[in-house]
ROTORFI-337903 format. One line per 8 residues: number of its first residue (from 0); their letters; for each residue z, x, y of N, C-alpha, C. Coordinates in steps of 0.02 Angstrom, whole numbers, plus 50000, padded with zeros to 5 digits. Layout:
REM residues N
NUM	A	Z X Y Z X Y Z X Y | ... .
REM end
This chain:
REM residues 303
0	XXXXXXXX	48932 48892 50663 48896 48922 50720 48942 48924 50782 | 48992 48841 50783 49023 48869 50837 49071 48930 50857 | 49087 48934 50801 49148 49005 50786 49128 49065 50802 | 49061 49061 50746 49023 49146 50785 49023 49139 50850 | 48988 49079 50897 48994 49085 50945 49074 49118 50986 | 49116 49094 50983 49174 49109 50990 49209 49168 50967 | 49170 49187 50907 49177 49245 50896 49141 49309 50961 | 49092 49308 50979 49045 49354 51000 49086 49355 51056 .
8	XXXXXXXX	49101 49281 51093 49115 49278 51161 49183 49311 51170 | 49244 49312 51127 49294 49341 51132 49300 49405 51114 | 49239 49438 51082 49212 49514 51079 49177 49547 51126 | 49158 49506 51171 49132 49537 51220 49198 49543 51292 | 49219 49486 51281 49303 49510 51342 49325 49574 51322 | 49357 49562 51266 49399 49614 51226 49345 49661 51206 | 49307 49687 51211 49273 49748 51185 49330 49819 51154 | 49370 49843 51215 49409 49897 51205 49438 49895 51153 .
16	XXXXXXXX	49476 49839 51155 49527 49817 51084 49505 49836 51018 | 49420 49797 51014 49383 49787 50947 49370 49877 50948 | 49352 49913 51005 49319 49975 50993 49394 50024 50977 | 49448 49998 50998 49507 50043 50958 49533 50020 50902 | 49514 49960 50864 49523 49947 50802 49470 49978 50737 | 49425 50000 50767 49351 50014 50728 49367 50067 50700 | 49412 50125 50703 49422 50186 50669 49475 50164 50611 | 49514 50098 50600 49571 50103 50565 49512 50038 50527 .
24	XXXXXXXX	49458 50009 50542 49428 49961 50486 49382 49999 50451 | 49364 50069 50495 49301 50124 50452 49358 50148 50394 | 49416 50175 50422 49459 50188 50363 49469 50139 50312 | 49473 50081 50318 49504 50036 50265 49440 50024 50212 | 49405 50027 50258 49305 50017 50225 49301 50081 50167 | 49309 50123 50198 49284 50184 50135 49345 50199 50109 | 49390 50207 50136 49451 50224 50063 49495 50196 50050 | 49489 50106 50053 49513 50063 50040 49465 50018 49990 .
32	XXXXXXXX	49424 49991 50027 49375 49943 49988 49313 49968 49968 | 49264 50007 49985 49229 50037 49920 49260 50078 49846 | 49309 50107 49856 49335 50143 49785 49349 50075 49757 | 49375 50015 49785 49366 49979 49731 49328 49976 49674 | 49253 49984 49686 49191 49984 49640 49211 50017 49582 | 49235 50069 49583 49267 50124 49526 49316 50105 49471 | 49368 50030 49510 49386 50022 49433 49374 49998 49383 | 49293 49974 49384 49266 49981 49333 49267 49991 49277 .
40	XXXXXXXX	49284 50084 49273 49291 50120 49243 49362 50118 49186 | 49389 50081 49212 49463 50035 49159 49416 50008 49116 | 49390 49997 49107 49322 49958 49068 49299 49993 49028 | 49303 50075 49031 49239 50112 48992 49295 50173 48960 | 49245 50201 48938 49260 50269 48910 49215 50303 48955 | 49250 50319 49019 49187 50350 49085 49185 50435 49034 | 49126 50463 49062 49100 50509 49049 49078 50575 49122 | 49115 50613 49152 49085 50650 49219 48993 50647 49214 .
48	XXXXXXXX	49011 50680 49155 48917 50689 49111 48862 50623 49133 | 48888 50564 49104 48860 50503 49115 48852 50453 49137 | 48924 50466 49203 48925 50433 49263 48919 50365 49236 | 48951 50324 49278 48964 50248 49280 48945 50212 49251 | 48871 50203 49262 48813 50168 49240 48804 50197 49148 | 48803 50244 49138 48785 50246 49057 48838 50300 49020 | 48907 50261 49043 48985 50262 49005 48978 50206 48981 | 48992 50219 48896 48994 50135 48853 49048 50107 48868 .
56	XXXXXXXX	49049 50049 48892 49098 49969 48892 49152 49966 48828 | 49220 49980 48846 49259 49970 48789 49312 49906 48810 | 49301 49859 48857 49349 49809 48855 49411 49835 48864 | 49474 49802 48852 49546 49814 48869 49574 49858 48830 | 49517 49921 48791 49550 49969 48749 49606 50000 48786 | 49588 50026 48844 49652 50091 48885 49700 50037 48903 | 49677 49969 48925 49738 49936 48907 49788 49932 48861 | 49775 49916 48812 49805 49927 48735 49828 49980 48732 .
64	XXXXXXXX	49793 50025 48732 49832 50091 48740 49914 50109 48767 | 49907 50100 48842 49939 50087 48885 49999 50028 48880 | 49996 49990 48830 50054 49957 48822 50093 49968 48740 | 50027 50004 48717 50064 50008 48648 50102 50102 48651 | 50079 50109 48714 50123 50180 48694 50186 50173 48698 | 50218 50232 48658 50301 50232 48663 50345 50236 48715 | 50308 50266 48770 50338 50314 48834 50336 50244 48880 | 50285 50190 48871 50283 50128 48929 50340 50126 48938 .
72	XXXXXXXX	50349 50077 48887 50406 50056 48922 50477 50059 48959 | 50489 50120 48943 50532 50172 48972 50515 50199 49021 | 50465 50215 49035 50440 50228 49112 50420 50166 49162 | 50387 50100 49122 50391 50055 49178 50450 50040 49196 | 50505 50026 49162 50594 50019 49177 50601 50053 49238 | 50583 50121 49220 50609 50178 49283 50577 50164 49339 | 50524 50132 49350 50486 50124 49401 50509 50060 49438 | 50524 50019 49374 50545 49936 49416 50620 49954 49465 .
80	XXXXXXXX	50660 49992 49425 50729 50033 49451 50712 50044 49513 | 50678 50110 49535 50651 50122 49583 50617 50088 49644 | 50590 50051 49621 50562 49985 49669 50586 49952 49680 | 50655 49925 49639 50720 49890 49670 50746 49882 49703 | 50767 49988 49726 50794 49994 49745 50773 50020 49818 | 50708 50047 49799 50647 50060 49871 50664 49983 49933 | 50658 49916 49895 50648 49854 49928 50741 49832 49958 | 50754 49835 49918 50836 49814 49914 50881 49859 49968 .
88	XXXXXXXX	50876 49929 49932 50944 49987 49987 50891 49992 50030 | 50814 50031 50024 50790 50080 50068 50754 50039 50125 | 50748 49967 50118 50700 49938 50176 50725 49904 50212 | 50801 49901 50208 50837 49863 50258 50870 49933 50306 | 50875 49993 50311 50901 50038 50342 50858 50052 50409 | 50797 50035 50402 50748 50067 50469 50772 50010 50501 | 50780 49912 50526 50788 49870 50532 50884 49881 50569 | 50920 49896 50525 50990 49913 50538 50996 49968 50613 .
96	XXXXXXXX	50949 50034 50567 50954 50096 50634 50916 50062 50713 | 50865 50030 50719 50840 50001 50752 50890 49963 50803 | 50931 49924 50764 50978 49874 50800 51009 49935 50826 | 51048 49983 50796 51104 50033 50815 51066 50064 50873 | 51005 50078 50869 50965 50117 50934 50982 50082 50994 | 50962 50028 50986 50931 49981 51042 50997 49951 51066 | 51044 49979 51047 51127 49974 51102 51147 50011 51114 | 51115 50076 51112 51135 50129 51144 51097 50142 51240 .
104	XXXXXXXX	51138 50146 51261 51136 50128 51346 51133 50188 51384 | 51131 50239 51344 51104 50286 51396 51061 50337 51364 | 51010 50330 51424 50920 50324 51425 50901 50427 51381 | 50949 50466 51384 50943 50534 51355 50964 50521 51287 | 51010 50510 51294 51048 50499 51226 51017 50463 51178 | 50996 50407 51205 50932 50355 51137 50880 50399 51121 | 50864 50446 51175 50773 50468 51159 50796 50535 51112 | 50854 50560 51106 50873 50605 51080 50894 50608 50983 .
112	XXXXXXXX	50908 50540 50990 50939 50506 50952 50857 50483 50899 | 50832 50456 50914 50770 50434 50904 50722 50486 50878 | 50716 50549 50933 50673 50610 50922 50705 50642 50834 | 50764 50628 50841 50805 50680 50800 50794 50626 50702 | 50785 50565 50718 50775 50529 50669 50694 50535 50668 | 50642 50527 50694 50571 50565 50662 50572 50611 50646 | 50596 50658 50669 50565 50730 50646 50564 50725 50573 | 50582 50726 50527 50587 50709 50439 50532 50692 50428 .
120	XXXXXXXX	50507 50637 50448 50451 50624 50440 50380 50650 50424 | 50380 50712 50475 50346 50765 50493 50324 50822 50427 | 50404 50830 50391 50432 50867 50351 50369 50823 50289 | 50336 50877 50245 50296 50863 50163 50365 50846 50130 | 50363 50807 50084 50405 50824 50033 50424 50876 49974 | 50363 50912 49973 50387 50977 49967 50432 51021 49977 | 50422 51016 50059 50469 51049 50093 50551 51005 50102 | 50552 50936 50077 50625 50902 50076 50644 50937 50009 .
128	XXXXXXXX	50590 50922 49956 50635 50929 49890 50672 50992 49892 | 50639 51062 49934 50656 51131 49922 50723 51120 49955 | 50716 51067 50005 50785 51072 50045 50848 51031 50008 | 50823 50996 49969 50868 50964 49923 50904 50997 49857 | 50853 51044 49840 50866 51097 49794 50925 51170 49815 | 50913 51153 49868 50940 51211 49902 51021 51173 49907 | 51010 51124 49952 51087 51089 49956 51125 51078 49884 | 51095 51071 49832 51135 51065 49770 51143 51099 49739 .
136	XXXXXXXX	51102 51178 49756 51113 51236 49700 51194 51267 49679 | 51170 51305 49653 51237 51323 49631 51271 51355 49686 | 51230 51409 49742 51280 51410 49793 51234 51388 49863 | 51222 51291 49843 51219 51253 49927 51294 51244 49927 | 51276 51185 49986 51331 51193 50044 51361 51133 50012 | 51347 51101 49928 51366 51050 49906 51420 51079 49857 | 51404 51140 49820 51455 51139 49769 51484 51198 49819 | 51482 51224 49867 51523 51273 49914 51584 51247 49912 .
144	XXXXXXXX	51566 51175 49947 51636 51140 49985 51660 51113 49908 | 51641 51094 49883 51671 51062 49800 51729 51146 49761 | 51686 51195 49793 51723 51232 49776 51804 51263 49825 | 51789 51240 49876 51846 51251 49919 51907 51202 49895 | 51891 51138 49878 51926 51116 49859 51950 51123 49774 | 51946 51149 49730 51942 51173 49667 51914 51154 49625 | 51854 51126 49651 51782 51085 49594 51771 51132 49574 | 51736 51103 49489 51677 51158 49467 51613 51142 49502 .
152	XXXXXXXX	51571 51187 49495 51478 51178 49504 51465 51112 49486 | 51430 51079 49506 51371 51032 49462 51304 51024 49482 | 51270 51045 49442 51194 51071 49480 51177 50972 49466 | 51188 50945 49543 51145 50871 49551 51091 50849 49527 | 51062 50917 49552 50958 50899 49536 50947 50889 49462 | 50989 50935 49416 50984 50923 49354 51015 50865 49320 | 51069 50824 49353 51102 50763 49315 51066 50726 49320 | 51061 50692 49265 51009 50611 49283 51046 50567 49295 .
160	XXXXXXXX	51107 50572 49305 51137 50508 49330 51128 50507 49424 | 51116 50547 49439 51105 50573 49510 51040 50564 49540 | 50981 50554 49481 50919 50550 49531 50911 50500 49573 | 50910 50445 49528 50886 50404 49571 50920 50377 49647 | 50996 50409 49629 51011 50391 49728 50991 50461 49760 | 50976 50533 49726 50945 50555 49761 50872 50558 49800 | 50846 50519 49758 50772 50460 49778 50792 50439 49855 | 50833 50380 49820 50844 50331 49889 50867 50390 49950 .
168	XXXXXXXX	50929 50432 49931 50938 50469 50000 50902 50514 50035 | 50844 50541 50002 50783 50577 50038 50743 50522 50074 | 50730 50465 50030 50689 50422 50077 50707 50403 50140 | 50765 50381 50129 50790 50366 50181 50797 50421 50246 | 50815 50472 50230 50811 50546 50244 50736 50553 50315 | 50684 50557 50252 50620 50554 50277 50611 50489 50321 | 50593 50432 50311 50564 50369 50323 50605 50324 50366 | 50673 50323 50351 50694 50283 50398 50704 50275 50480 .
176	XXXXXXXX	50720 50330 50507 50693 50343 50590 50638 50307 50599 | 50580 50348 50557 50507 50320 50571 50480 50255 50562 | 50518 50218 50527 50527 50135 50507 50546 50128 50580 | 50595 50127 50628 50633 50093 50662 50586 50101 50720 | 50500 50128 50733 50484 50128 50772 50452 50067 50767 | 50406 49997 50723 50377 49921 50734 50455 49872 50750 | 50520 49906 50741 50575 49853 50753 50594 49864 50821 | 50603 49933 50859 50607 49936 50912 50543 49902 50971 .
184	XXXXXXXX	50497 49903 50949 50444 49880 50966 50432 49816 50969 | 50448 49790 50912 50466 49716 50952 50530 49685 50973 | 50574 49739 50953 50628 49723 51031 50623 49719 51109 | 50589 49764 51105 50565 49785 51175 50518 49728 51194 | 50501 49677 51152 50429 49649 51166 50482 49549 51203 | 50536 49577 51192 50591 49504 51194 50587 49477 51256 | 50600 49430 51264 50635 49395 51347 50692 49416 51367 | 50697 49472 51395 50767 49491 51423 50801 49441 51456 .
192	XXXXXXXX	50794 49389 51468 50804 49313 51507 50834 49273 51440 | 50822 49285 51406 50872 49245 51341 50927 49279 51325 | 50950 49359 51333 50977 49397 51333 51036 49382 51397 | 51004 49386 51458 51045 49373 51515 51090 49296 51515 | 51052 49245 51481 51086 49192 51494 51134 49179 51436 | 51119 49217 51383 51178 49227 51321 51248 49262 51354 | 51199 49319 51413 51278 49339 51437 51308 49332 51470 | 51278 49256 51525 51308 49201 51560 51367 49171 51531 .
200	XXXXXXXX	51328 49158 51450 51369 49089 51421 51434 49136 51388 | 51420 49208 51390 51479 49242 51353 51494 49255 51291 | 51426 49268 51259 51404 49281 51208 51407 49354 51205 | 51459 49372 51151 51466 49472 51149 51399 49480 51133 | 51396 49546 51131 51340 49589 51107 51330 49577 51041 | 51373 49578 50983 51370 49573 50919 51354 49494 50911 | 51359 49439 50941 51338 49387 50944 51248 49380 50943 | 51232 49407 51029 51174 49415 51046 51127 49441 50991 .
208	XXXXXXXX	51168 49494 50952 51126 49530 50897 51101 49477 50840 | 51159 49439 50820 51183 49400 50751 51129 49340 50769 | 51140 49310 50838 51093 49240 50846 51045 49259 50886 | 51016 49315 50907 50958 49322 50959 50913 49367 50953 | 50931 49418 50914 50893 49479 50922 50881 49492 50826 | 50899 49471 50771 50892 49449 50730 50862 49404 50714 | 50852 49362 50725 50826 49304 50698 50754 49299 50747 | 50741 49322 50806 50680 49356 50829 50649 49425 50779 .
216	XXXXXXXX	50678 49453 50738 50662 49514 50695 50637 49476 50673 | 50657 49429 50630 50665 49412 50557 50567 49392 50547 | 50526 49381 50585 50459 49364 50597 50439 49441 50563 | 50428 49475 50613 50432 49568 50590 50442 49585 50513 | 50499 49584 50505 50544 49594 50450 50509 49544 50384 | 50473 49521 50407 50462 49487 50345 50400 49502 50332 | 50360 49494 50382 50275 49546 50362 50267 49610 50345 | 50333 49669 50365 50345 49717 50338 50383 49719 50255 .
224	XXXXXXXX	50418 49680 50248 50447 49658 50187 50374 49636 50120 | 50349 49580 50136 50296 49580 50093 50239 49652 50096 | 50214 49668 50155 50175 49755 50129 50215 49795 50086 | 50269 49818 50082 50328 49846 50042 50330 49814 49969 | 50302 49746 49958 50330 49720 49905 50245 49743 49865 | 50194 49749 49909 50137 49737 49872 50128 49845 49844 | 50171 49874 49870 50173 49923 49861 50225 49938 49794 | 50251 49920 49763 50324 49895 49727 50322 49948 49681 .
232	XXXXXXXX	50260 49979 49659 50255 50006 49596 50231 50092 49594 | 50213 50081 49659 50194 50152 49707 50265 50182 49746 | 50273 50194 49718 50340 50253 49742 50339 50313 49773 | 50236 50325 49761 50268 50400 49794 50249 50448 49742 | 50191 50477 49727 50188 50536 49668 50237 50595 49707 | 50225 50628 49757 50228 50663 49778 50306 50676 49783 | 50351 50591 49802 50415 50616 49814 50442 50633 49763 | 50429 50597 49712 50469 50607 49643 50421 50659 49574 .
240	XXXXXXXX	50376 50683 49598 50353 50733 49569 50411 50798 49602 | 50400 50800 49664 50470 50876 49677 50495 50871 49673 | 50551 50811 49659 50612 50810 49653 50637 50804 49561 | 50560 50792 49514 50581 50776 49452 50599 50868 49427 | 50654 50868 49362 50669 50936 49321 50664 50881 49249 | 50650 50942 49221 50657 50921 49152 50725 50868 49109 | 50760 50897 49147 50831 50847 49121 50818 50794 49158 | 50783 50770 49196 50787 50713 49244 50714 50657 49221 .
248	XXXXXXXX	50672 50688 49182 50615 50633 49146 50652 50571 49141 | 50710 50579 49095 50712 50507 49069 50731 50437 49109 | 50744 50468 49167 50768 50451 49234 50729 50399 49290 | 50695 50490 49285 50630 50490 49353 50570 50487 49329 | 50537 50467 49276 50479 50501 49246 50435 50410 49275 | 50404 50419 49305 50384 50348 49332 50307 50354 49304 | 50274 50280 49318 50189 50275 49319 50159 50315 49339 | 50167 50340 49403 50128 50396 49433 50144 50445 49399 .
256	XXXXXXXX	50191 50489 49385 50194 50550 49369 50161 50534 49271 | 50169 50476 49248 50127 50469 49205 50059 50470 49183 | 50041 50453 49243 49962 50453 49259 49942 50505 49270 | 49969 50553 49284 49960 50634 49329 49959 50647 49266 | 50005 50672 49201 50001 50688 49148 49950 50683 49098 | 49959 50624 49082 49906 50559 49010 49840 50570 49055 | 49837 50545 49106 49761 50547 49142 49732 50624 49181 | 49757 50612 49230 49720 50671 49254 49690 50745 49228 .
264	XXXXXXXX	49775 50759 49211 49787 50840 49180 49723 50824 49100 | 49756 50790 49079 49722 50778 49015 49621 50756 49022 | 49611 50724 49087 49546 50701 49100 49535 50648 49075 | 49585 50597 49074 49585 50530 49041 49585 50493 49091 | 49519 50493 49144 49498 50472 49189 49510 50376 49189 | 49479 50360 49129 49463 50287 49131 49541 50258 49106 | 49567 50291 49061 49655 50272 49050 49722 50286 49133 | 49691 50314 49164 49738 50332 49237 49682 50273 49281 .
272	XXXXXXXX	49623 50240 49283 49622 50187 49319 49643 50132 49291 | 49644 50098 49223 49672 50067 49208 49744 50045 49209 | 49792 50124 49235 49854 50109 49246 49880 50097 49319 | 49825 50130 49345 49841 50115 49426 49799 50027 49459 | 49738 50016 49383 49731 49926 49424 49799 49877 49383 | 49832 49895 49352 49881 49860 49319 49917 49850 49370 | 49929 49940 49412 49998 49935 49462 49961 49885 49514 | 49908 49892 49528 49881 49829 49581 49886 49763 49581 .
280	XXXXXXXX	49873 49759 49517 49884 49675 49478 49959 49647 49506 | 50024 49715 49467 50095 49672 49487 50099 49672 49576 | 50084 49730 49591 50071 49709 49668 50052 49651 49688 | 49991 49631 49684 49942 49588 49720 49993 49504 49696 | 50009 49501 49620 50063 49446 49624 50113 49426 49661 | 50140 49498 49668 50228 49472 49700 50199 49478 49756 | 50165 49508 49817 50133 49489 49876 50140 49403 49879 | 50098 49362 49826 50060 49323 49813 50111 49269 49805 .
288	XXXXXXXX	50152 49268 49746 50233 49235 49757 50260 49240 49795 | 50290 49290 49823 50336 49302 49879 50295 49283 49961 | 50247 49261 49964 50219 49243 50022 50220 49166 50033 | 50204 49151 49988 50214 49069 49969 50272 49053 49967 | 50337 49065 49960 50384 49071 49946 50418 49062 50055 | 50406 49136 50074 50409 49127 50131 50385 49084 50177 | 50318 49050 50140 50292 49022 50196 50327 48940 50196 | 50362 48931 50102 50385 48877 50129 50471 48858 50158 .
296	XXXXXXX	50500 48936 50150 50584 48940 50187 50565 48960 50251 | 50520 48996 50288 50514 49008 50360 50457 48991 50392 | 50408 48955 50361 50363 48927 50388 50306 49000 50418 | 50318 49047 50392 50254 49122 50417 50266 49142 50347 | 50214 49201 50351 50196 49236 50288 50132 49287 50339 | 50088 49317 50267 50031 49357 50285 49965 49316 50315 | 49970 49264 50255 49925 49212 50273 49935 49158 50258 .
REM end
């Protein structure tokens, strides 16, 4: 009782706060936590016809399914690859550009700099892959210059040894600018007074960075690090659906674009939730490890 109390009373100071948080908890409410109810349906042989309630109960059949097919395990590989390398190359670059921003000292030049790293963002992936397709065709501006110098062609998009850093370099492409806007943000949020007396004591800049402005990230960086990790298995239909060709399946052919196939296209409704609460399951673990983990080398975590 005393809490509610404390609750109400610190809702009534803060009203504004709670009333600009209320559109991002209505979102999380309906297309976050009610579709939960639906995976259920991993459970059944759902029916459109017979709806939820009177689809017969088949237990961990689409499970079974789902691990005894041939294609698993070759596609979860490609996916763990991918998520490797999503956590590993692609989530330390927004964190890096951030630092590189935030020493740049004149006030046009950063906002220019900054503007010019969102815009991507903006960009569907649609519209990257066409632009990626375009840069590697036979006459982009990739085998142009390969040809000035006396290369043959090599159509990229089609090598599979090429996708997956062409993965990472669109993401990065797209996402990373737009990453560097929660790191600048809590740069900006620092004691410029710890800053000044570092440059009393004569502490370079690359110092200041290494012992002051780092290791103040590293709080940030680590609550963004675990959301990223609980995502591990979600890559992205969309990026790697435009960017996949037929020579590139064995590559790029991930869970999602599996699920799009086996489930959807096909209407194997209750076999595509079963593969997307699986991807939740490895999520919700390594969240779950890796938080505990943090909480006992840095003393924070999620919770």
């Amino acid at each position: 009782m005393q809490a509610t109390g404390r609750f109400y009373q610190h809702a009534r100071k803060c009203w504004p706060l709670y009333l600009m948080a209320l559109p991002g908890l209505v979102f999380l409410i309906v297309l976050r936590y009610i579709p939960l109810g639906g995976s259920i349906i991993a459970f059944q042989d759902y029916s459109l016809f017979k709806g939820i309630a009177d689809s017969p109960w088949v237990g961990f059949k689409h499970f079974k399914i789902l691990f005894d097919s041939p294609d698993f395990y070759r596609i979860f590989a490609n996916t763990l690859i991918l998520g490797f390398l999503k956590v590993v190359v692609i989530f330390p670059v927004p964190l890096i550009l951030a630092l590189m921003i935030n020493e740049v000292r004149a006030v046009l030049l950063k906002k220019g700099i900054q503007t010019a790293l969102y815009i991507p963002h903006f960009l569907s992936w649609v519209i990257i892959a066409g632009i990626a397709f375009d840069m590697f065709s036979l006459n982009g501006i990739f085998n142009t210059v390969r040809d000035w110098f006396g290369y043959a062609p090599n159509l990229i998009m089609q090598d599979e040894r090429y996708f997956r850093w062409i993965y990472v370099f669109t993401s990065i492409w797209r996402e990373a600018g737009w990453g560097t806007i929660i790191y600048l943000a809590a740069i900006s949020a620092m004691d410029p007074q710890i800053y000044e007396s570092a440059t009393i004591d004569g502490a370079s800049r690359m110092k200041q960075i290494r012992h002051i402005t780092l290791p103040l990230l590293l709080p940030t960086a680590l609550v963004l690090f675990l959301i990223n990790l609980g995502s591990f298995l979600d890559l992205g239909f969309d990026q790697v659906f435009t960017l996949l060709t037929p020579m590139t399946y064995s590559v790029g052919d991930i869970i999602d674009t599996y699920v799009y196939r086996s489930g959807i296209q096909e209407a194997r409704y209750s076999f595509a939730t079963a593969v997307g609460l699986f991807q939740a399951i490895i999520g919700f673990v390594l969240v779950y490890v890796f938080n505990r983990i943090s909480k006992k080398v840095t003393g924070g975590g999620l919770w």
